[in-house]
N, C-alpha and C positions, 0 to 999 in steps of 0.2 A: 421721575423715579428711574433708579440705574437698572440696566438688566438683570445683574445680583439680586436688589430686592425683588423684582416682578417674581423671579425663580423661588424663593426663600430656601430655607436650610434644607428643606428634602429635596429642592432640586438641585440644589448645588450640591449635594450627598450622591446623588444619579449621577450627575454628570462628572463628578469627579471619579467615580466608580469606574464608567466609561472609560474617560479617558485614560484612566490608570489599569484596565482589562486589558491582555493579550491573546490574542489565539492561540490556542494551545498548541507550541509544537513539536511534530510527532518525527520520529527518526527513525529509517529502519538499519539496523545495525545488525553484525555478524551474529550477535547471541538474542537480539533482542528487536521490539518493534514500541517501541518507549519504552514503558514500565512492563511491559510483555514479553514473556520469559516461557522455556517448554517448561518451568516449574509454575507457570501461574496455574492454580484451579480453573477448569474449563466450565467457570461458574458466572453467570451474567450478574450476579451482585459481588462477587469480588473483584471484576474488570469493570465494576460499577466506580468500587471503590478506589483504584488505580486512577482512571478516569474519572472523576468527578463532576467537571465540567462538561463532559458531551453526555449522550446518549446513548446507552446502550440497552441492546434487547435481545433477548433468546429468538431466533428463529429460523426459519426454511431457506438455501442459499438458492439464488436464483443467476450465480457467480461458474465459481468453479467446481464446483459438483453437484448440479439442481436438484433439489430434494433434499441435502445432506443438512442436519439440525447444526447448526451456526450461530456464535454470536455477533452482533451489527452492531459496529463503532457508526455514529452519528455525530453530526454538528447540526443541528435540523433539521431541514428536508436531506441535506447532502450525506450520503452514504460514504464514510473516509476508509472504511476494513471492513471485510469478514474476519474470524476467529475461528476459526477449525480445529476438534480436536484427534486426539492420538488415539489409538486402536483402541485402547481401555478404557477411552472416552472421558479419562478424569483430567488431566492437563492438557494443557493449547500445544499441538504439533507446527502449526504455521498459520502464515495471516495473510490473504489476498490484499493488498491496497487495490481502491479504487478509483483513490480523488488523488489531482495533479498538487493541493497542498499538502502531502506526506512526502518526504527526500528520505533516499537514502543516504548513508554515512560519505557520498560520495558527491552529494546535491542532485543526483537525478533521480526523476518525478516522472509521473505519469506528460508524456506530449511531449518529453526531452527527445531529440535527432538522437540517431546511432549514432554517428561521433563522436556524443558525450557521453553517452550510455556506453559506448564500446572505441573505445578511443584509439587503439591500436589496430581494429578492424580484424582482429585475430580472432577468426572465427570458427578456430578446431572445437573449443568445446560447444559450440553452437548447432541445436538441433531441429529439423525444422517440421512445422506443424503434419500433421497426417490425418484422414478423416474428417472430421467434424472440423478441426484447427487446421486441415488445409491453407496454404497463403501465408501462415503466421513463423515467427522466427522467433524460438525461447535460447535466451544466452544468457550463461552465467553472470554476475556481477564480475570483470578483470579480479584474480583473486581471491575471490568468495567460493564457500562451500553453499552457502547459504541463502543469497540474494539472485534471482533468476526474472529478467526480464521479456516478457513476449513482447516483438516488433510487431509490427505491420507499414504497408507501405500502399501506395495508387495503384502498384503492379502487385500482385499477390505471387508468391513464389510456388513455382509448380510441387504438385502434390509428392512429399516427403526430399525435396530437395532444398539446399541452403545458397540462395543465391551470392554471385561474386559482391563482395565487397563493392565494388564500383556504384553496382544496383541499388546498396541500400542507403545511398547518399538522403533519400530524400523519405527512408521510415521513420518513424517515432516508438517511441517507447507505448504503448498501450494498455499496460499493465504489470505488476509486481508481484512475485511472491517472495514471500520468509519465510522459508523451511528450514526449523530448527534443531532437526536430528541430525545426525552425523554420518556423513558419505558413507555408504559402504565400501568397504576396499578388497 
């Protein structure tokens, strides 16, 4: 008997499901973070609906502002975003990544080195962490209003200062955000 018949049609209906499934994937982009927009509803069944395929749930961020009501992008156990929303609390303001499978429009991800994340090591509008975020280094995406990367590195950089280029040869990328409102000027 060929391995086909041991399978019969509902296995070969799985497997072929399988192998024709992709991961779903997610982009963070200057206006958006996939199909997340500052016009989406800051509603966990209409980022339900957007999303289809993963996971989502209403709840407590334990990310970028502990306590703050958040919605949580999933792929299973793996936590890929929070969803934070805007003062009026009705639309999505920005979206924390927090798994290295989300790219931004540029391919770096969470674990990318600063010289892909900051490739020109131009590091004027780069600010660095204070307090709590001591050590850490947040810089814009090259050209973004929007896309803001925190470094970290083995050497943490002293408290409110932005180490020399040279130093951060060997940081990585550790996190993202998409903030979706418009600089002030």
């Amino acid at each position: 008997m060929t391995s086909f018949a041991k399978l019969g049609l509902a296995g070969l209906m799985a497997l072929a499901l399988f192998a024709c499934s992709k991961p779903v994937e997610i982009i963070v982009g200057q206006t958006n973070v996939g199909p997340i927009t500052i016009k989406t509803e800051f509603n966990a069944a209409v980022v339900e609906k957007l999303l289809p395929s993963l996971d989502v749930e209403a709840t407590v961020s334990s990310a970028l502002q502990p306590g703050e009501h958040v919605i949580r992008v999933s792929n299973g156990s793996t936590a890929l975003f929070e969803i934070y929303p805007a003062l009026d609390g009705k639309t999505v303001e920005s979206v924390l990544v927090l798994d290295e499978s989300i790219k931004d429009d540029k391919g770096v991800h969470i674990g990318s080195p600063f010289a892909e994340a900051i490739p020109e090591a131009n590091l004027g509008d780069c600010m660095a962490g204070a307090g709590e975020k001591t050590g850490r280094l947040y810089c814009p995406q090259p050209g973004s209003t929007h896309v803001i990367y925190e470094l970290q590195g083995a050497t943490p950089a002293p408290d409110g200062e932005v180490p020399p280029a040279a130093e951060l040869k060997d940081w990585h990328v550790t996190s993202m955000l998409w903030d979706g409102r418009e600089p002030a000027h």
